[in-house]
LUMVOKOL-315573 format. One record per atom (N, C-alpha, C, O): residue in three letters; x, y, z. Coordinates in steps of 0.1 Angstrom, whole numbers, plus 5000, padded with zeros to 4 digits. Layout:
<pts>
ALAXYZ;...
</pts>
This chain:
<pts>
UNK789094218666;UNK789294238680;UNK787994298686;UNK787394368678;UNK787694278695;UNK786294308700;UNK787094348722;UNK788294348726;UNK786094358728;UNK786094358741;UNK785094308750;UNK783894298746;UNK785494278761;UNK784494178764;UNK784794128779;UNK785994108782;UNK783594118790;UNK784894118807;UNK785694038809;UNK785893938801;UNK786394058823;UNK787393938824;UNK786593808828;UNK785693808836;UNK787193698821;UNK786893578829;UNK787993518832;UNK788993538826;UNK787893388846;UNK788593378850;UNK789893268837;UNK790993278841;UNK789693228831;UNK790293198818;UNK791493248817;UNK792593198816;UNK791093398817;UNK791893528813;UNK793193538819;UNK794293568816;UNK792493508833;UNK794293518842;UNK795793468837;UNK796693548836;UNK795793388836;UNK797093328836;UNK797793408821;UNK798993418819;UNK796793468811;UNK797293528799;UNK797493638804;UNK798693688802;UNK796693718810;UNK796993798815;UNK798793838825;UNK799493928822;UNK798893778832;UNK799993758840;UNK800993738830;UNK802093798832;UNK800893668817;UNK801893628806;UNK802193768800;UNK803293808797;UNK800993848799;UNK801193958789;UNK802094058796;UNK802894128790;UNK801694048809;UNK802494158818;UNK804094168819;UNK804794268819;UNK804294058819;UNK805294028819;UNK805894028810;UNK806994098811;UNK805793988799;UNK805694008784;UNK806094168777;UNK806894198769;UNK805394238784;UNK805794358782;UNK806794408787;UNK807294488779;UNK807094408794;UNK808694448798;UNK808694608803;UNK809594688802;UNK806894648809;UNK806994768811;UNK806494788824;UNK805894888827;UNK806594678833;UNK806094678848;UNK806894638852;UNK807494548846;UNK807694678871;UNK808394558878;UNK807694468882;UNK806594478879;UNK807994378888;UNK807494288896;UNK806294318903;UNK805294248902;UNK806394448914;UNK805794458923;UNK804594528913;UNK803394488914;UNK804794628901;UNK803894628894;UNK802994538890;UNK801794558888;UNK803594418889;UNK802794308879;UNK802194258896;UNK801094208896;UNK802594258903;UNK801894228916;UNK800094268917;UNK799094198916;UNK800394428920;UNK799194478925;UNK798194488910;UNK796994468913;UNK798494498898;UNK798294418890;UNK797194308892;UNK795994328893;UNK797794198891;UNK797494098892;UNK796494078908;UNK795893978909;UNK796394168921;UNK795694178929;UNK794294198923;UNK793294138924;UNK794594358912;UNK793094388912;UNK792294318901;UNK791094338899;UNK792794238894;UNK792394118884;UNK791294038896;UNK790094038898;UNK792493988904;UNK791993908912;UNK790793928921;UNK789993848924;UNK790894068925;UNK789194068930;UNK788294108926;UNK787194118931;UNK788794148909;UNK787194128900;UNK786694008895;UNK785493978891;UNK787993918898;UNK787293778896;UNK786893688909;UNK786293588909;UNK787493748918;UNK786693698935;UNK785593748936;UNK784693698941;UNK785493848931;UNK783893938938;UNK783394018928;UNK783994118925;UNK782493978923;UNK781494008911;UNK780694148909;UNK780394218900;UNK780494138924;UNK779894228927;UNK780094388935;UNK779294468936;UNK781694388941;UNK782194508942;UNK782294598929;UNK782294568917;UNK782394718935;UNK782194828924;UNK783194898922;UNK782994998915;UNK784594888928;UNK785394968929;UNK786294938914;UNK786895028908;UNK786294818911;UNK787594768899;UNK786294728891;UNK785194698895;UNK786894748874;UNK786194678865;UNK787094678855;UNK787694768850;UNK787194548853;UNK788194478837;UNK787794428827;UNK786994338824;UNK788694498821;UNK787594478806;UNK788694388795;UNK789794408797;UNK788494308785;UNK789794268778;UNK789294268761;UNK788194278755;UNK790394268757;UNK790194268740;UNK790694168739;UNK791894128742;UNK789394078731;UNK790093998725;UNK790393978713;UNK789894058705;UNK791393808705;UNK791193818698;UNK789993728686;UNK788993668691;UNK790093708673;UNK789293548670;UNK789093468675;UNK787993408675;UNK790093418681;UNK790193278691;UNK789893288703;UNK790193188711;UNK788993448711;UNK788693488718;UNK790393468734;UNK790093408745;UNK791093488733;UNK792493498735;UNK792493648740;UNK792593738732;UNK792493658751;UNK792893808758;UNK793993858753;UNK795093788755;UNK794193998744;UNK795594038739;UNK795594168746;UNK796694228744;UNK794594248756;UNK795194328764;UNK793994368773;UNK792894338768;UNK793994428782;UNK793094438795;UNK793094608793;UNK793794688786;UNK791894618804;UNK791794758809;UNK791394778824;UNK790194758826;UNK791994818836;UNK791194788847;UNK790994938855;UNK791894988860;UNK789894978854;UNK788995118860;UNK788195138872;UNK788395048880;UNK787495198875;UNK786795218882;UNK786495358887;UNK787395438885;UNK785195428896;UNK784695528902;UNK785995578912;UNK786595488917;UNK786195688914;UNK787195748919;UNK785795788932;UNK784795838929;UNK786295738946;UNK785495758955;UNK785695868961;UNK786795928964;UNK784395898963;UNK783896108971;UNK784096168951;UNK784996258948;UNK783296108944;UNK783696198937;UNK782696178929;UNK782296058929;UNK781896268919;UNK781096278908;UNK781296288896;UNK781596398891;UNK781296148888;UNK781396128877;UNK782796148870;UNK782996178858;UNK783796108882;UNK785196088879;UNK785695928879;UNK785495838887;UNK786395918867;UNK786695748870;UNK788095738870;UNK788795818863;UNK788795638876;UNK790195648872;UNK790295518864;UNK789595408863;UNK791695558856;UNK791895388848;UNK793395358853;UNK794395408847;UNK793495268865;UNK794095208867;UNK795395118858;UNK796595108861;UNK794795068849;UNK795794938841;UNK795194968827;UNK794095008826;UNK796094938816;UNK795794938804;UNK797194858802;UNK798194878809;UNK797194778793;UNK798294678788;UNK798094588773;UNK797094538768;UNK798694588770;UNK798594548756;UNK799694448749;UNK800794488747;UNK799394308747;UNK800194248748;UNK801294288733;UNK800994318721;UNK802194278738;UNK803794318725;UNK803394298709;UNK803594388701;UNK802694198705;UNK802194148696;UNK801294198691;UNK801194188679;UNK800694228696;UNK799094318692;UNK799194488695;UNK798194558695;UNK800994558700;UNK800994658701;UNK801094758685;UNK801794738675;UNK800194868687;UNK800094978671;UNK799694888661;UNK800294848651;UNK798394888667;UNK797894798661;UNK795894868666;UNK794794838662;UNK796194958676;UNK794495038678;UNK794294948688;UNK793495008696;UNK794794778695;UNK794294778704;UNK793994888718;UNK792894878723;UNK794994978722;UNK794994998731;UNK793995138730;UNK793295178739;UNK794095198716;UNK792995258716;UNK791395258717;UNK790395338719;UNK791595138714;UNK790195048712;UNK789695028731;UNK788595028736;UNK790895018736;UNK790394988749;UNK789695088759;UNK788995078769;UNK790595238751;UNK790495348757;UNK789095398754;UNK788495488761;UNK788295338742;UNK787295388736;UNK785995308742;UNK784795358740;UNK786195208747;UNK785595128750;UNK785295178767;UNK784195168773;UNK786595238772;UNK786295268787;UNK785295398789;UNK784495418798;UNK785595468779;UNK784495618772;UNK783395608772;UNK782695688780;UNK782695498764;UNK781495468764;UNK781095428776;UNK780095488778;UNK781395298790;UNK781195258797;UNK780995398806;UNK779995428813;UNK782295478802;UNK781795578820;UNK780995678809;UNK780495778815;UNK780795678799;UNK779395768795;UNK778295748802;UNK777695828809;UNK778195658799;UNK776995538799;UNK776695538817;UNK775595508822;UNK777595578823;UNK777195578840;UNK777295708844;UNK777395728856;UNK777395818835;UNK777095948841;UNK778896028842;UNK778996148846;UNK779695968839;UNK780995998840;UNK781296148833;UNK780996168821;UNK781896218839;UNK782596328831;UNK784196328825;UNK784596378814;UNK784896268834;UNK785996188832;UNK786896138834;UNK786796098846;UNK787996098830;UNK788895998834;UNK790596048839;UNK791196138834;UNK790895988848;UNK792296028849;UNK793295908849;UNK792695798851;UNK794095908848;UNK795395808843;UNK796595878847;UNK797195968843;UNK796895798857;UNK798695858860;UNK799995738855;UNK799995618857;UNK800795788850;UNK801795708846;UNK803695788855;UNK803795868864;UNK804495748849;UNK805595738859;UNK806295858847;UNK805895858835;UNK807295968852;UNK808296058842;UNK809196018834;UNK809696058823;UNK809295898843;UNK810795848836;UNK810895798822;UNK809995728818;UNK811895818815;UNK811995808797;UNK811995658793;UNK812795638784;UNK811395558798;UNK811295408799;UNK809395438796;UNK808695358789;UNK808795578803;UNK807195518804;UNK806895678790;UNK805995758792;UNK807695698781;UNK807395828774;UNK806395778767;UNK805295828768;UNK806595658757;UNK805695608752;UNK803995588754;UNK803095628746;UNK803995518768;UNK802695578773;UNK802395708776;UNK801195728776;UNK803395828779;UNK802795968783;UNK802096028767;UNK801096098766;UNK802995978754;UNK802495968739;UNK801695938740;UNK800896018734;UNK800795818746;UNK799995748742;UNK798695818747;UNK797695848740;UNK798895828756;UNK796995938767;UNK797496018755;UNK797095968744;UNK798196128754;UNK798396248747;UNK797296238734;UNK796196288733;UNK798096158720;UNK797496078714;UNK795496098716;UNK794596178712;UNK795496018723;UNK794195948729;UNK793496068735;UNK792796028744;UNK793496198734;UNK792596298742;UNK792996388752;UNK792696498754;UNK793896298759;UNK794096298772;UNK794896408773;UNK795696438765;UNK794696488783;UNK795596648788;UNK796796598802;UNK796496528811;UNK797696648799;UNK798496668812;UNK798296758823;UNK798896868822;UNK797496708835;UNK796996788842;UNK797396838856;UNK796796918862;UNK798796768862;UNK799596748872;UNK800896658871;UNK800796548866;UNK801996698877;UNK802996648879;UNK803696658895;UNK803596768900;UNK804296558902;UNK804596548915;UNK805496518915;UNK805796398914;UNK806496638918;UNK807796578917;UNK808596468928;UNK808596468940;UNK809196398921;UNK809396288932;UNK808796178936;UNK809296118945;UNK807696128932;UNK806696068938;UNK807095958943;UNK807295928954;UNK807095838925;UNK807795748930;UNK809095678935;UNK809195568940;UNK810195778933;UNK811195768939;UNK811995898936;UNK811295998933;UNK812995928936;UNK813696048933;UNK814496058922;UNK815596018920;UNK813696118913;UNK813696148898;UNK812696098893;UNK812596118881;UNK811896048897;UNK810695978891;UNK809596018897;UNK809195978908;UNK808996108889;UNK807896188887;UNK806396118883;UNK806396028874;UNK804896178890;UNK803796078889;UNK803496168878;UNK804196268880;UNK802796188868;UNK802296228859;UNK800996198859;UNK800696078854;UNK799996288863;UNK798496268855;UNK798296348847;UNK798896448845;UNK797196278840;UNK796696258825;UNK795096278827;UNK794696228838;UNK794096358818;UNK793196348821;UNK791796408806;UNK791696508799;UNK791396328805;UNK790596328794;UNK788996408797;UNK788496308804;UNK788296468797;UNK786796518799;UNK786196448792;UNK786796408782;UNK785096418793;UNK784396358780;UNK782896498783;UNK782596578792;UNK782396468771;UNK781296548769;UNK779796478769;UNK778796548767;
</pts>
């Protein structure tokens, strides 16, 4: 497994994985699939950047989509991380996290924030930041709907 950016190739596996996963709604897999789409419309905005692991057969088995948190110094947020079912605990998704590390090293980054959902359907991923570095640094109650709490997550790097 290696990583490597999105090309447009990627899409339609991408959209398969999502779905695949069984851990986004619809409208999830929507906006999703928005910010794919304008890193592969526009090359050159700076706001999204996606990254994918692939496999031997160079076959996208999971994405990463980040970017600069604006008004802000050397903060990045990571928007999307996904991992397709088949290649899950297996280090991909760590691999992706490790890979986002070095990129915002590499541009002056201090660090990363990650919000995920309270509800006992996303505990897995709140395991997973935990795992992976990441501190629990805010909770809002209610956010996304009522009982469903935004949870950020937030890693420093050094």
């Amino acid at each position: 497994m290696k990583t490597r950016p999105l090309f447009e190739k990627d899409r339609a596996t991408l959209l398969s994985m999502l779905i695949k996963t069984r851990a986004f709604t619809s409208a999830e897999i929507d906006v999703a699939m928005e910010l794919i789409d304008i890193v592969l419309k526009d090359r050159v905005q700076k706001d999204y950047q996606v990254e994918c692991m692939v496999n031997d057969q160079d076959l996208a088995i999971g994405y990463i989509c980040y970017g600069p948190t604006p008004m802000t110094q050397g903060t990045f947020d990571l928007y999307w991380i996904a991992v397709d079912p088949d290649y899950q605990e297996q280090g991909a998704g760590s691999r992706l996290l490790s890979s986002l590390e070095e990129v915002v090293k590499a541009r002056g980054g201090r660090m990363i924030l990650a919000d995920t959902s309270s509800i006992p359907h996303f505990e897995k991923t709140q395991k997973f930041y935990l795992k992976n570095g990441f501190q629990e640094v805010a909770k809002i109650p209610d956010y996304y709907h009522p009982g469903n709490d935004r949870m950020t997550f937030c890693k420093r790097l050094n």
